[in-house]
N, C-alpha and C positions, 0 to 999 in steps of 0.2 A: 301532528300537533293539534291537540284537541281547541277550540273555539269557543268562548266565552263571552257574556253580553249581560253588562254590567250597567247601573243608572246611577245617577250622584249627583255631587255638590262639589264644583272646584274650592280644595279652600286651599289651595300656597301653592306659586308659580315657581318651581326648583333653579327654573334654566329655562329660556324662549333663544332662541336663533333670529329676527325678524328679518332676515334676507330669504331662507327657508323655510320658515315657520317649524322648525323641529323643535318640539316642547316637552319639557319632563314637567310632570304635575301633579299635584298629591289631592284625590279625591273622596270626597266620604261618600260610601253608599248607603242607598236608603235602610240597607241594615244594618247603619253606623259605624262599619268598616273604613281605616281610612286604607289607601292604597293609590303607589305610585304607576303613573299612566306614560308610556312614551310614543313621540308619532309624530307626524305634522298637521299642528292644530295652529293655526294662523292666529295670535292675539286672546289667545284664550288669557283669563283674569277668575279671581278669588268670586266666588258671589252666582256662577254664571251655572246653569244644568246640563249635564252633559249623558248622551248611553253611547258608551264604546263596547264592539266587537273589537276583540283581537284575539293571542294568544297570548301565555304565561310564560318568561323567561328569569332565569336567576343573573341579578349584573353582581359583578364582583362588590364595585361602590356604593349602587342603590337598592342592593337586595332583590326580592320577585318583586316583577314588576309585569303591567300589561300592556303589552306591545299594539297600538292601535292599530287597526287596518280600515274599520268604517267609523265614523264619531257625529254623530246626532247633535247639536250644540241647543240650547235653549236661553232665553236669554233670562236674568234673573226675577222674579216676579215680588218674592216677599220684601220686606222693606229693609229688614237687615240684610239680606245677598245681594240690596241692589248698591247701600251703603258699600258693602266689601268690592264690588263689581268696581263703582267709580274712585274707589279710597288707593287701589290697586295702582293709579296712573294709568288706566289704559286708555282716558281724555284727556288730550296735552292742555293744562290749565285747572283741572278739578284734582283735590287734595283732599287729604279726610276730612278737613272742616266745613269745605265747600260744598262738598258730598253728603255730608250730616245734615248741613242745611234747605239745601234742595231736598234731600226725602222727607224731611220736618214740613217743608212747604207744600209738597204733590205727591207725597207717598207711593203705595204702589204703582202710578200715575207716570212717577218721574222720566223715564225714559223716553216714552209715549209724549211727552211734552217736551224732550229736547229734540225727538226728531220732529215732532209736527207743529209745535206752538213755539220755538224759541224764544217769543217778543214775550213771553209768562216771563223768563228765565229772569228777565232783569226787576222783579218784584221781588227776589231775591236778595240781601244784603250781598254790596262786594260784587254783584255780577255788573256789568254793563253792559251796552247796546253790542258794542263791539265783542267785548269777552262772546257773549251770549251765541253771538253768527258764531265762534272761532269754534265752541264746543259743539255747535249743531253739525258743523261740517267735520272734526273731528270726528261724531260718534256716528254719522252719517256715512264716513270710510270704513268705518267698522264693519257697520250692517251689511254693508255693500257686499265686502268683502265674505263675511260669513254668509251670503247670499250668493255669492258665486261657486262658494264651497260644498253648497247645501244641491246648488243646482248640479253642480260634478258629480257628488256623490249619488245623486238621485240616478245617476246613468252608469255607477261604479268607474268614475274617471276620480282618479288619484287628486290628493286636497293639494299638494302642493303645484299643482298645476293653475290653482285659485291666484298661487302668487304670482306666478309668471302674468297672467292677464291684469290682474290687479296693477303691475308695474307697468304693462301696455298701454293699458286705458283708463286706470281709476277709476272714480263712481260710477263711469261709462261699461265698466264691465260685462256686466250682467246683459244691460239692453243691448251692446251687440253682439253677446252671444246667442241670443234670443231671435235678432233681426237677422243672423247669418252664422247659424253653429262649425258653418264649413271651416270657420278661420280657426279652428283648431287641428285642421290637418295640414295648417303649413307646418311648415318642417322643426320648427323651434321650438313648437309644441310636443313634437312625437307621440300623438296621436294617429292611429293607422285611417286613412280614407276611408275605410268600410266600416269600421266605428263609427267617426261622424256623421257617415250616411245614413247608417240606421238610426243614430239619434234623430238625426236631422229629421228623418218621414215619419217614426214615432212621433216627432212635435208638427207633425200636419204639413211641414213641406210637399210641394209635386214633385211629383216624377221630373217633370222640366222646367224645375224652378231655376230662372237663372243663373241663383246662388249654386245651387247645385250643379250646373253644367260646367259655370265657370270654374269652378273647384277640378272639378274630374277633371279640365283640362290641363289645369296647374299641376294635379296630383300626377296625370301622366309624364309631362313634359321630368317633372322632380323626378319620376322614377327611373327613366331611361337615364338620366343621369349614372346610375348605380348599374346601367350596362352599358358605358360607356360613352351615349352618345351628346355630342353638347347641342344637337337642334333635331328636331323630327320634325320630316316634309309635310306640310300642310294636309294633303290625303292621308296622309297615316295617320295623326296624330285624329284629326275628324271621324276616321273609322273606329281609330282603338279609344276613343274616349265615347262616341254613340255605343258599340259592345259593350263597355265597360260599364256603361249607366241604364241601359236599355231606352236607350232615347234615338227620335229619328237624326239620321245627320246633318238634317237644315235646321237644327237645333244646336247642335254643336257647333253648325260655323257660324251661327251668328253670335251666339255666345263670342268666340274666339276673333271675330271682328269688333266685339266689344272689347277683350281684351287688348286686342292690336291697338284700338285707339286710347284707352287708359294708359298704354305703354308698359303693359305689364310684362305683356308678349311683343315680341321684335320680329314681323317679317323680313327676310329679304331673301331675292333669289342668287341660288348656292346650286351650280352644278348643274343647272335645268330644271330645279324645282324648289320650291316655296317653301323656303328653310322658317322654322317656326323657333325662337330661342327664348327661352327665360330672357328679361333683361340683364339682369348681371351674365349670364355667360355670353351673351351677347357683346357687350360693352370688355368683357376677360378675353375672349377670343380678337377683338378690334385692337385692345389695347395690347397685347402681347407681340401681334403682328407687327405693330407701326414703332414699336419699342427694340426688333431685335431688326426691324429695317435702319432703324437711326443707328444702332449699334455695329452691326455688320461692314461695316466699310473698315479703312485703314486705322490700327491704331494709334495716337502717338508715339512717334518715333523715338527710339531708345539708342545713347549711345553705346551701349553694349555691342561689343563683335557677339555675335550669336554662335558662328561657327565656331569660334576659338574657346567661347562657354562648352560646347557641346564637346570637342575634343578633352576639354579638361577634365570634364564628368566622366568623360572616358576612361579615360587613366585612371582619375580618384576611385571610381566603382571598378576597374578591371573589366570593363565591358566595350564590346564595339556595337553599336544602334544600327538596325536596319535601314536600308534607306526609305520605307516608308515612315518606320520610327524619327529618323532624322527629320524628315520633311514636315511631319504633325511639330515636333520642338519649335522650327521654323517659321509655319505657319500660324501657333501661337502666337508668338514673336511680334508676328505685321498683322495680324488680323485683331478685330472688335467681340467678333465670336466664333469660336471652332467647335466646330462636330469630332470629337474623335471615338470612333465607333470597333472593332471588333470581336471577336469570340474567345473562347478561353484559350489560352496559352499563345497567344499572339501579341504575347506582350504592352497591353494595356497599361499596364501598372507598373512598368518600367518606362513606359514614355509619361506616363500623368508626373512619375518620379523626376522625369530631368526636366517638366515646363514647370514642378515648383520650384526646383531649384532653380533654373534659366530667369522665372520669375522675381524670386530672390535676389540674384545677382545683378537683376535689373533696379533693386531699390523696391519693388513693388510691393504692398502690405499684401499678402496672400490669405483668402480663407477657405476651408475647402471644406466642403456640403455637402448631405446624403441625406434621401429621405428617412432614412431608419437609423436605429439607433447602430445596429449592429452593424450597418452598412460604415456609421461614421467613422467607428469605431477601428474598423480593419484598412481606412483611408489612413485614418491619421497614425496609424504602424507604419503603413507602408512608406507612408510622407515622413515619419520623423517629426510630426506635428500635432498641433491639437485639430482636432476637427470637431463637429458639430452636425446636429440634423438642422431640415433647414427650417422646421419648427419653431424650433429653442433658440435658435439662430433671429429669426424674425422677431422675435415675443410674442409668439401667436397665443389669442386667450378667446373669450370668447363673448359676446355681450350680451346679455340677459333679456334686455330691453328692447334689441331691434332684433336678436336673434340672429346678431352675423357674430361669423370669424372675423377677428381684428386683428392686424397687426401694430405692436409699437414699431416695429423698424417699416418705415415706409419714403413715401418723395418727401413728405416734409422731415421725418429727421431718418435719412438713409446710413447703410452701413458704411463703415470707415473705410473697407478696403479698396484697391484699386485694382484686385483680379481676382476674379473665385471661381473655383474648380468645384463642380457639381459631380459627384459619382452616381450611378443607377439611374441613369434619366428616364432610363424606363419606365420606370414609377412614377415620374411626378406627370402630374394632372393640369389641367389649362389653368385651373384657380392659384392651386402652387403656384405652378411659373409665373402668372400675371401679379401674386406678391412677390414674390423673390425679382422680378422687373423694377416694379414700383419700388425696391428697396434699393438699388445700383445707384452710386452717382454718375453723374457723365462721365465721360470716359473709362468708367470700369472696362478691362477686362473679363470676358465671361468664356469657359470654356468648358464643353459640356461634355459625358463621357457615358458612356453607355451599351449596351449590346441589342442591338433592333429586333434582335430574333427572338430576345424572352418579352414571356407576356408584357402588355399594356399594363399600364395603370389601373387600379380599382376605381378610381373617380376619372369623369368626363373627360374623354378627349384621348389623342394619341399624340404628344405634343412631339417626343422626340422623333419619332416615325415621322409624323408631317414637315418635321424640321430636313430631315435627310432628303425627302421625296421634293421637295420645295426646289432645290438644287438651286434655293438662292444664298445659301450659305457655307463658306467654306469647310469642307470635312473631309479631315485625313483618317480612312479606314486601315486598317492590317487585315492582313489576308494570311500572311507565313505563320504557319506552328511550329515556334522554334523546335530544336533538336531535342531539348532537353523535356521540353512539355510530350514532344512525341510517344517519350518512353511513358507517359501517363496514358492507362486504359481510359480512365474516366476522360481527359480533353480528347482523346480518340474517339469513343463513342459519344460523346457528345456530341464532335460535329459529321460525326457519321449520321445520326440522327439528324440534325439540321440538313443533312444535305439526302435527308428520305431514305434513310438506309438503315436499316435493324441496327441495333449493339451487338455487340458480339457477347454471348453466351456460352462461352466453354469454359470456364474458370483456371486458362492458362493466365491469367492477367493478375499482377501482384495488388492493383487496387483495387478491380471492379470484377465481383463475384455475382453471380445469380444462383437460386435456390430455388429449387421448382417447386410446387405447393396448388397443389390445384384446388383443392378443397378449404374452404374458407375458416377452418376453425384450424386445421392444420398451417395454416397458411398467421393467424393470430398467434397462435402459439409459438413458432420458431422465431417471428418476430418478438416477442415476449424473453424468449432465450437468448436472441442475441444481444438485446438490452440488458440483460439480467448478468447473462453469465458467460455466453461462448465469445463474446467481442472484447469483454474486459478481461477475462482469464488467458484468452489465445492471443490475444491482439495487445493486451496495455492500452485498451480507451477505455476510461472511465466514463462509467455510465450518463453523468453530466454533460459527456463531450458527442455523446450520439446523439442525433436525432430522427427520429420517423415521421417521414412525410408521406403523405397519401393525395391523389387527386380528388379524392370528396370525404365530405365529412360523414355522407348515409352507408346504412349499407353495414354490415358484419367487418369489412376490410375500411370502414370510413374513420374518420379520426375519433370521434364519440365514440364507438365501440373501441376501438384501438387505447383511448385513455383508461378507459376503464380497468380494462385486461394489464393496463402497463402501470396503472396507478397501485391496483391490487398486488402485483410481482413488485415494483420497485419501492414503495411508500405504504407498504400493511398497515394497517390497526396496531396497537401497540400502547402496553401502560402509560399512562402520562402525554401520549401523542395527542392533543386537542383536534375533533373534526366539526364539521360543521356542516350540516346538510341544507341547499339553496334549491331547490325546486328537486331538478334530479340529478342535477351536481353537489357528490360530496366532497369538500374541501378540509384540507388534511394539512397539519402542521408538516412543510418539508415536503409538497406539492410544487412542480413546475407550471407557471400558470403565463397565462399570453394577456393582455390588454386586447379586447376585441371592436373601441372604438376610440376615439379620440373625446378626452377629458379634460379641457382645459385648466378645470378645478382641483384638483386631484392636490392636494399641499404635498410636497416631497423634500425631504430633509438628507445633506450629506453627512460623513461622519466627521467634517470638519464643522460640523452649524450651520454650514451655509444654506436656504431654504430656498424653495421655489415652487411652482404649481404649474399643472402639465404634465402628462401620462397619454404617450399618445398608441393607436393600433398598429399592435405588433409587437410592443415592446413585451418582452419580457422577463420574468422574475420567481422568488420561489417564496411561497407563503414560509417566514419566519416564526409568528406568531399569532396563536385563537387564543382571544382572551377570556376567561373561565364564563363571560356571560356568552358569549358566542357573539355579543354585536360587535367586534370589530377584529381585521382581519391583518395583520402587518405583512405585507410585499416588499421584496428586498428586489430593485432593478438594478443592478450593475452597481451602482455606486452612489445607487437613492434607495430610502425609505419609505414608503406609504400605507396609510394607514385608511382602512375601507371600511366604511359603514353598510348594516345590512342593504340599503338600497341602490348601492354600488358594487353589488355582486355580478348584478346579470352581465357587467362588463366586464370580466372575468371570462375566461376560458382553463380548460385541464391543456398543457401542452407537452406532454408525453409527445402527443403527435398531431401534427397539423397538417394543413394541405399545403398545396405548394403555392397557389396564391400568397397565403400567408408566411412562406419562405420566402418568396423574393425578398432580395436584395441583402440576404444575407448567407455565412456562408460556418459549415459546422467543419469540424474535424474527423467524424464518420455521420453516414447517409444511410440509414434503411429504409426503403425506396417497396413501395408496397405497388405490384403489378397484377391489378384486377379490375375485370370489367366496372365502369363508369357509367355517367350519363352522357351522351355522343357528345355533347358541348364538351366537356372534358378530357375525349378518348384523342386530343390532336397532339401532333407535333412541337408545337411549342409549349406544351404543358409537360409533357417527358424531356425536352431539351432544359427547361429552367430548372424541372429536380435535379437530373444531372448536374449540372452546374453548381448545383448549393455545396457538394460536398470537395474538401480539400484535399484529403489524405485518404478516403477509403469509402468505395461505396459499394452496398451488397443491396441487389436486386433482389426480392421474393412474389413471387407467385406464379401468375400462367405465365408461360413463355409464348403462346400470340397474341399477348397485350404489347409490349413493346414493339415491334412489327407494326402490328396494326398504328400504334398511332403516330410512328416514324412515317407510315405511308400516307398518313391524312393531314394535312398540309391545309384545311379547311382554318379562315380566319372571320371570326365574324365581321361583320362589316361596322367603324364605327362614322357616324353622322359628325363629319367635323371640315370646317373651313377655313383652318388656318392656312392647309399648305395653297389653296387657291389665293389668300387673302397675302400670302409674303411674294406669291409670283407677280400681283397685280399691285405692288406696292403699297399694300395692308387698305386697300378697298376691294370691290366686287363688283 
């Protein structure tokens, strides 16, 4: 898309957003062209000068229009564009007459004397002492504001980031951007640290400018976060942020002893060494402990016979309960919180089934939880209920202003229930759990359900793991694979795997086939054919119901390549098929796409009317509709609408096929299962145990055959930095 660079004269505001500043605007250029402008231009108004870069787009409703990318703003200088400028309302107080009158009195001048003279203003008819300040500070946000914009773009930092700080700090903007650029690679910002850095020494910073060290320090502790760990020991963190900055490390720990004492940073000793923690995970990690220590004891007594419950289930379902199964129904029953923990086909989901009903029978309001959507979703099947993520469940949104996750369900107004069953605990992370805590009233019920062997969580911590290892809280495991799961190849090699032992690869087994492929285009190709044609033709699984996972996304055999190849075989080019090209994803009416972060904004509509906002990582859906301009994109998730605007793409993924990070916790109908060398972080054991796992009815293995092997035998776990399970033996202190 070719690029274009245009000068003008605002003269008609179509549409402003002023929470985003996204503006449609109708411009004349100096060669008396008028034409419509779209973008995020903060407060723009009729009068004002403007040279935009961008591209040329056709919208269905406002014709070609130019899509802004950089925008140069000037402010109006002749005396009719300053008239238009203030007649506009964009001074809360000045109106067209007021505005005709002040340019009659200071002409070209006028502006120039509402920021610097105000006390002129009241020589003015109609102005007063008061009005007079109310307009200076009014047009004094303005400047500000397009002064903070002017300074982003000088650095090519996006304008709508102008608003975010503007809502921060107000006319203060600018001067502490200037006093301390760092504060744009906290996280609310998403601005990358090495960005800031370089602005930061471009505008004269040292090398060991406070600002700058203190940052590095934050920026690393925030990063480890996203490998898991919720504190890094004080030597590490000193080392890998001196590397990181090229500073010496008696630099870094005084920095970091300055943080200690602002409280930004939390020492405390964890394990024999000087645990270094963000303050919230800090305070997430304390309060989760001391919250499932008040919870863990006995719980109110129930006159319900439990045993007599449990024989009736019996009967009703035609089923008789293990006696470990019996024991978990039980210890539901008298406990605050349960672990119930094991592997596939051990019956899991026939015991979570009789503690909602035992639950039930006890009077109890039941709700039961899962991090994902697709996870809820196969709960509340199996339960016979509704079920929820614990998201949507919470009212998690998100606040513009301090840059946290918020919950509406919290201690002051918590959720209704009085037991709730949690599936996939594997997944959820210290922050999750420390909301879903704060959400409980006394005495809830909490009873939590999981497989310890599939990976960790994508965010901090390893809570379910710490919760088992802690062995301060009661947890009924299964260990038997029933009779019936036995005749299942896939829960066989599964836990053959878990227990460091290859899959079996002879394709005498009716669900689980391998496919040998050593060579990597051969290896794309038969997976291309099994999606296409040899699984839905021989098999009856429609193409819809497969999914290919992969352990990395790089790579000839990674999911990016893999989308590609399955987007071109399963969703061609085709008359009337609208696409839409986003960097170097092309996105195609009738596209399977994955959400790749959490979006609390996202507006989503059901097909009853009922609306809401929230789109969170992982869920996903299949592009519906590209609207003939190309700016927006409709996403159909299970039983929501959404509708994406171009700067909402990169959240987007092609999900033909993904990785198995991004599978956990949910579970498909067929598995093609892609077997090729990785990055050694990926080549372990619990990353071939959790693909397994994902699929129900049918999974085909493709490629080397000693990649499975190999990482059945490696049994390597990273190590994550976390102190809960110390902090529940020790009574939720250290």
């Amino acid at each position: 898309m070719e690029r274009q660079t245009v000068e003008g004269t605002v003269q008609h505001i179509v549409f402003q957003n002023e929470e985003n500043g996204y503006t449609i605007l109708n411009l004349t250029t100096d060669q008396g062209e008028l034409i419509t402008v779209v973008g995020c231009i903060p407060f723009a108004a009729p009068g004002e000068g403007m040279t935009v870069t961008g591209v040329w787009a056709d919208h269905a409703t406002y014709g070609r229009q130019l899509s802004a990318e950089a925008v140069e703003r000037r402010m109006p200088e002749e005396a009719d564009e300053i008239i238009a400028y203030l007649s506009s309302g964009i001074i809360k107080g000045v109106g067209p007459a007021t505005a005709a009158r002040l340019v009659e009195r200071f002409g070209a001048d006028t502006l120039r004397v509402i920021e610097e003279e105000p006390e002129r203003l009241r020589t003015v008819k109609g102005v007063t002492a008061r009005r007079a300040a109310e307009i200076r500070e009014a047009f004094r946000s303005l400047t500000g504001l397009r002064r903070v914009t002017e300074f982003l773009a000088r650095y090519e930092l996006p304008a709508d980031l102008a608003m975010q700080l503007y809502r921060v700090y107000g006319a203060e903007a600018l001067t502490k951007l200037k006093d301390n650029p760092y504060l744009l690679s906290q996280a609310r910002y998403g601005v990358a640290f090495a960005d800031v850095d370089e602005i930061a020494l471009a505008m004269g910073f040292e090398g060991d400018d406070p600002c700058r060290v203190g940052a590095a320090l934050i920026y690393e502790l925030e990063h480890n976060l996203g490998n898991g760990h919720v504190f890094l020991p004080r030597d590490k963190l000193i080392l890998a942020t001196a590397e990181l900055i090229g500073v010496e490390s008696e630099r870094a720990e005084i920095s970091l002893d300055g943080l200690l004492e602002q409280g930004t940073v939390v020492q405390e000793r964890v394990a024999g060494v000087d645990a270094c923690y963000l303050r919230r995970m800090y305070q997430a990690e304390v309060f989760v402990a001391a919250r499932l220590q008040e919870m863990r004891g006995a719980a109110p007594a129930s006159r319900v016979n439990v045993e007599k419950v449990i024989r009736e289930i019996e009967v009703t379902r035609g089923i008789t309960y293990a006696p470990a199964q019996r024991q978990a129904v039980e210890l539901a029953a008298r406990t605050g919180v349960l672990l119930l923990t094991g592997g596939p086909g051990t019956g899991k989901t026939t015991t979570v089934q009789a503690i909602t009903t035992l639950f039930g029978r006890m009077g109890l309001d039941v709700l039961l939880l899962a991090p994902t959507g697709r996870a809820a979703k196969r709960l509340g099947e199996v339960c016979g209920a509704d079920a929820q993520t614990i998201h949507r469940c919470l009212g998690m949104s998100f606040n513009e202003l301090t840059g946290e996750v918020v919950f509406k369900r919290n201690d002051r107004e918590p959720l209704e229930a009085e037991a709730v069953i949690v599936d996939e605990m594997s997944m959820v992370d210290l922050e999750l759990m420390q909301a879903l805590l704060r959400a409980l009233r006394p005495g809830c019920r909490l009873v939590l359900v999981g497989d310890p062997d599939q990976l960790p969580s994508v965010g901090a911590g390893n809570v379910f793991g710490d919760l088992i290892r802690s062995e301060t809280i009661a947890v009924a495991e299964l260990h038997t694979v029933f009779r019936q799961a036995e005749q299942s190849a896939i829960i066989r090699n599964a836990h053959a795997v878990n227990n460091g032992q290859p899959p079996e690869l002879d394709n005498r087994q009716s669900d689980f086939f391998f496919l040998c492929r050593r060579s990597s285009d051969r290896l794309v190709q038969t997976v291309v054919e099994l999606c296409g044609q040899r699984l839905p033709d021989n098999m009856g699984i429609p193409t819809g119901e497969i999914q290919v996972i992969s352990p990395t996304r790089r790579g000839e055999c990674g999911t990016v390549n893999l989308n590609r190849a399955l987007q071109a075989a399963l969703n061609p080019p085709a008359p009337g098929k609208r696409q839409k090209l986003w960097g170097d994803v092309l996105f195609r009416e009738g596209d399977r796409v994955m959400q790749n972060r959490n979006n609390y904004d996202v507006i989503w509509e059901k097909d009853d009317g009922d609306m809401g906002a929230g789109i969170f990582n992982g869920d996903v859906g299949v592009i519906r509709e590209i609207d003939p301009s190309g700016e927006q994109i409709t996403v159909r998730f299970d039983d929501r609408t959404c509708v994406y605007t171009p700067e909402l793409l990169g959240q987007l993924d092609m999900a033909y096929a993904i990785t198995v990070h991004k599978a956990q916790g949910s579970e498909y109908r067929a598995v093609v299962l892609v077997s090729a060398p990785a990055a050694p972080g990926l080549m372990v054991r619990g990353v071939l145990y959790t693909a397994i796992t994902r699929a129900r009815e049918l999974l085909v293995l493709v490629g080397d055959d000693l990649v499975p092997g190999k990482m059945a035998a490696n049994d390597r776990r990273a190590r994550r930095y976390s102190g809960l399970r110390r902090r529940l033996r020790q009574g939720g202190a250290l």
